[in-house]
N, C-alpha and C positions, 0 to 999 in steps of 0.2 A: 665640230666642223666637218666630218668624214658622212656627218649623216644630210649636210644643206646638198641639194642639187635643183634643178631648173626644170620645171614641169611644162611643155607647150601646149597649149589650148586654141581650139579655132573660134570664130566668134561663134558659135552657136552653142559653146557651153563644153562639146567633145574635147577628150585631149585627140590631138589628129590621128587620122585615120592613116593605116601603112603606106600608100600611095602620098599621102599628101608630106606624114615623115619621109620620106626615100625623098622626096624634092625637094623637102627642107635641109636635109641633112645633105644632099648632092651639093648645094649651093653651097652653105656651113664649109664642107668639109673639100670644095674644089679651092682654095685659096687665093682664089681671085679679089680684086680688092672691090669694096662693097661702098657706093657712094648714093649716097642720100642727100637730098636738100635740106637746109636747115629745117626744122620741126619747132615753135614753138606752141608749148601744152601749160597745163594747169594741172595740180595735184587734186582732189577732191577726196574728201573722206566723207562712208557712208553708214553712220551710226545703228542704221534699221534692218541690214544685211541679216542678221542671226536672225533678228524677230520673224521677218518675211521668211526666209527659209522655212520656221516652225512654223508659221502659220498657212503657209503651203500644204504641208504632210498634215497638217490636222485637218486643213479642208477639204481632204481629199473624201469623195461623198461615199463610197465603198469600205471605208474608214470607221468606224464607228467606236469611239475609245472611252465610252462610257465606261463598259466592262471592266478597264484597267483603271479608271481613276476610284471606281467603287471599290477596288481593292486593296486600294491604298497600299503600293508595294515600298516594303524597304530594301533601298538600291546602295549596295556600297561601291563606289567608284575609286578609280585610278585614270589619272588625266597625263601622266606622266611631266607634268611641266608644259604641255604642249599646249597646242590650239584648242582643243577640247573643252578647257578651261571657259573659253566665253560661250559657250552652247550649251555643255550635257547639262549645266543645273538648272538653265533655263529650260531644259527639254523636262526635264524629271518635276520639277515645280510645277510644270503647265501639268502634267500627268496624275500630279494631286500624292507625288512618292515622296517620303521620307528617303534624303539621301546620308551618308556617312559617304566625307570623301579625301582623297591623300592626293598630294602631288598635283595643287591645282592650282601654281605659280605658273603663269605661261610667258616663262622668261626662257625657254629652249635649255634650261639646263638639266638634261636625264638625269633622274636617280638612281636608275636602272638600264638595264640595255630595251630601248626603244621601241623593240616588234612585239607585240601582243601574243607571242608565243606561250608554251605551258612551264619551259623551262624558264621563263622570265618573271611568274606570276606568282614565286613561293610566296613571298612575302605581302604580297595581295591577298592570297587566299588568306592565309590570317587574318588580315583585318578585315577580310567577308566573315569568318567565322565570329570574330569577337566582336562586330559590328549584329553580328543574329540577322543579315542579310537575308531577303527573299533570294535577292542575285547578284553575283557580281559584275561588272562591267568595264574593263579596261577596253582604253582607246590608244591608236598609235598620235604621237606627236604634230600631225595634218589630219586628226579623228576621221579621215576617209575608214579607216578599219576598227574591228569590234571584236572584243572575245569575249567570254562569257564562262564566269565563274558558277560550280552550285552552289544553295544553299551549306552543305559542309565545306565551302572552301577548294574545292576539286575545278583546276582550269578541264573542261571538257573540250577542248580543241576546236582552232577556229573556224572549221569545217561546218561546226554545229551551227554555227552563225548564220552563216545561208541557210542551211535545211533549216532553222527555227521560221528563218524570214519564209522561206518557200511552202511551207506547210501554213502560217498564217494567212499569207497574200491568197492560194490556191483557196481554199478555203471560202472568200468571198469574190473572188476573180480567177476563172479558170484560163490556161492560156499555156503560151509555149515560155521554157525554162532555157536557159542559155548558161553555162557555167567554162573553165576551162579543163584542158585533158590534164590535168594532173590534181582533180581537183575529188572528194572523198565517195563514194557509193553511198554514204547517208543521205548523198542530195537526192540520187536516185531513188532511192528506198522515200524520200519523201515527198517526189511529183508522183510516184505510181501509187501512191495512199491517194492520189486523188484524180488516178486515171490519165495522167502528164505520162510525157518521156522528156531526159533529160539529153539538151544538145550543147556537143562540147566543140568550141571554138581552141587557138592557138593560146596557149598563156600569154599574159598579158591584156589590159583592163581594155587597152582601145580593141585589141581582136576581139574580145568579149561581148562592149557594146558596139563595136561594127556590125558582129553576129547576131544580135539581141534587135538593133535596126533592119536588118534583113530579114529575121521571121516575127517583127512584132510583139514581140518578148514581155510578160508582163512583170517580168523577176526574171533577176538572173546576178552574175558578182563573180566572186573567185574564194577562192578555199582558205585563204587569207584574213579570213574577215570582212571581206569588202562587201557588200550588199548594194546593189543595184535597182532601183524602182523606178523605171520608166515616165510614171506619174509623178513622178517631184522632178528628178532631173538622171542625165546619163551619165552619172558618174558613181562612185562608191560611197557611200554615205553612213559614218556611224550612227549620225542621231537616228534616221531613216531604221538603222539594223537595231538600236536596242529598242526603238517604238511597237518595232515588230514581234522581236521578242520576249517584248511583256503582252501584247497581245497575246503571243500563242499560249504564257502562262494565264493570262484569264479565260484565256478558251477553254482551256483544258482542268484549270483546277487541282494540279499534281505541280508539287516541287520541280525545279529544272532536274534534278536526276532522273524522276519520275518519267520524263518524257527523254530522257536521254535515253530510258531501259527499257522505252516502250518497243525501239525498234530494235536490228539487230546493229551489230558494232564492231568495226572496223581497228585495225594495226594500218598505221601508216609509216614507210620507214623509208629515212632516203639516205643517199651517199650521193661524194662525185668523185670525180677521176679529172686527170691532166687530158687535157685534149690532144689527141692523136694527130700527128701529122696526117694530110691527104683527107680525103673522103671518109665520110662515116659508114655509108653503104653496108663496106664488109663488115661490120660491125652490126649493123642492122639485119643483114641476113642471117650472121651465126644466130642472133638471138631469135630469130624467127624457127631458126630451127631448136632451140630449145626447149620452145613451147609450142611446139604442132597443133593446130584446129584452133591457137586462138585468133581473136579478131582484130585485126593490122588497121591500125589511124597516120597516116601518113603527113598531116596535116602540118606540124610540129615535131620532126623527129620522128622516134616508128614508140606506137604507144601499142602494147599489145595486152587484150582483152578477156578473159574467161569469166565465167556466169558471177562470182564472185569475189576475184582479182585481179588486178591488175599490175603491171609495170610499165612505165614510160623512162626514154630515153633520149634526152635531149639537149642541143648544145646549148650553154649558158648565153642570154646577147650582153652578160655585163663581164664576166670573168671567161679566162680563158680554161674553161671547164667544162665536163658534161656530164651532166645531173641525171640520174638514176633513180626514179620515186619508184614505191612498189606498195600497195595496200591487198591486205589479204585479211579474213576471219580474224589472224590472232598475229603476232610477232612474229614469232617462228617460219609461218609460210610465206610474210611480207620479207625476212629476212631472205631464204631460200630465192626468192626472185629476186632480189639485191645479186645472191651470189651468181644465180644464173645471169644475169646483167655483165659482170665482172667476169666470168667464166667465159662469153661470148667476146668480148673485147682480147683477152687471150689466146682464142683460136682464131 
């Protein structure tokens, strides 16, 4: 029950845009009493929803999935009990993949904790390993998000999930990248392999595609797993993210590791802190002074920038918290900017 909550969508398919939340929510939350004339509707159920989906993303004419069906990939899945369940096998079937799959009761009861993280996947990666998986593939419980297991059973973090998708899509459609500020340097490392820069919006999916509707974005998503294609629809799509990343495995013809170690590789480390009474300001300038010359994003919190690290700092919108991400080369440096984060808060 801690995991149901209520998603708002406008009719054109967006979850709403912040101007249109902030009017939603002003009404919601001024507690005036809310009267409506009676409404009667009808219930309909629409049995072809999943097929239309998939056969959207396959008609898309820049698309060409010959390559992945000639290679006949074996896919081990994790559905967690969720939504997922009525999709991925349909997805992976049309694909021409042998799948091996766990937890594909979509009856909402987790076997595991729910987010597609690395620390949730031990026991996935095994049945990728002893399933002899090309890949793995765990979705979260609303398959909006994706992660991606290797070949050996190794979760490589869901970060890779966009840069797989964004290195495919680029590939046959060049264009502008949209991701958000807390989101991994692999994205980046993988629009400049094809002449791209990446532009980073406020966390969160509707800032994302607000963003992504503003420069026309051909790809874009969140570090989460969530993958975004413009061309199917604006929102986060796991079928969408793993089609992609079997593409990029038939493009390339190397193991998921293979291309995991083709680029360079990133520590990502976060922490939070109890939210401080008053303004965060002072907060944000100690740590500006911590790190001199680098590049200040004001967007979201103060996210601060060098050729190969970064740190953001920013207030939680669901707990009373303020989260501290930091990616650098190796642990050690992504740790080091965690402390300077903390160390900044206490002067």
């Amino acid at each position: 029950i801690a995991w149901n909550a209520l998603k708002f969508m406008g009719p054109g398919g967006r979850f709403l845009a912040t101007d249109e939340a902030d009017a939603f929510f002003a009404i919601v939350d001024g507690g005036a009493p809310i009267t409506v004339a009676p409404v009667k509707g009808r219930i309909t159920e629409d049995a072809g929803a999943v097929d239309r989906h998939l056969e959207r993303l396959f008609a898309l004419p820049w698309l060409d999935l010959s390559k992945v069906k000639a290679r006949k990939f074996t896919v081990a899945l994790d559905c967690v009990r969720g939504a997922g369940a009525t999709v991925m096998p349909k997805l992976f079937a049309a694909l021409g993949c042998t799948v091996h799959a766990i937890n594909m009761e979509p009856d909402g009861r987790f076997p595991r904790e729910p987010e597609p993280t690395p620390e949730h996947l031990g026991e996935f990666g095994a049945f990728v390993r002893e399933s002899r998986a090309d890949i793995g593939i765990a979705v979260d419980p609303d398959v909006d998000r994706c992660a991606l297991v290797d070949e050996a059973g190794r979760p490589i973090g869901e970060d890779y999930t966009l840069a797989f998708a964004v290195r495919a899509v680029l590939a046959r459609k060049p264009g502008a990248v949209v991701t958000n500020l807390s989101t991994s340097l692999v994205l980046d490392d993988a629009a400049k392999a094809f002449g791209e820069t990446v532009e980073r919006a406020p966390v969160g999916e509707a800032n994302v595609v607000e963003r992504m509707v503003q420069r026309g974005a051909v790809v874009g998503g969140e570090g989460n797993g969530g993958v975004i294609l413009p061309d199917v629809h604006l929102g986060r799509d796991a079928p969408v993210a793993a089609t992609l990343a079997l593409v990029l495995l038939a493009d390339r013809g190397v193991p998921v590791s293979g291309i995991v170690t083709s680029a360079p590789r990133y520590a990502i480390v976060k922490a939070k802190v109890a939210r401080p009474a008053g303004s965060l300001e002072p907060w944000y300038e100690a740590l500006g002074r911590q790190l001199p010359g680098a590049r200040a994003d004001r967007q979201d919190g103060l996210r601060l920038a060098l050729a190969d690290r970064w740190v953001h700092v920013r207030p939680s919108g669901t707990e009373p918290v303020v989260r501290i991400i930091a990616e650098a080369p190796d642990v050690a440096a992504a740790q080091d900017l965690i402390r300077r984060g903390q160390a900044a808060l206490k002067e």
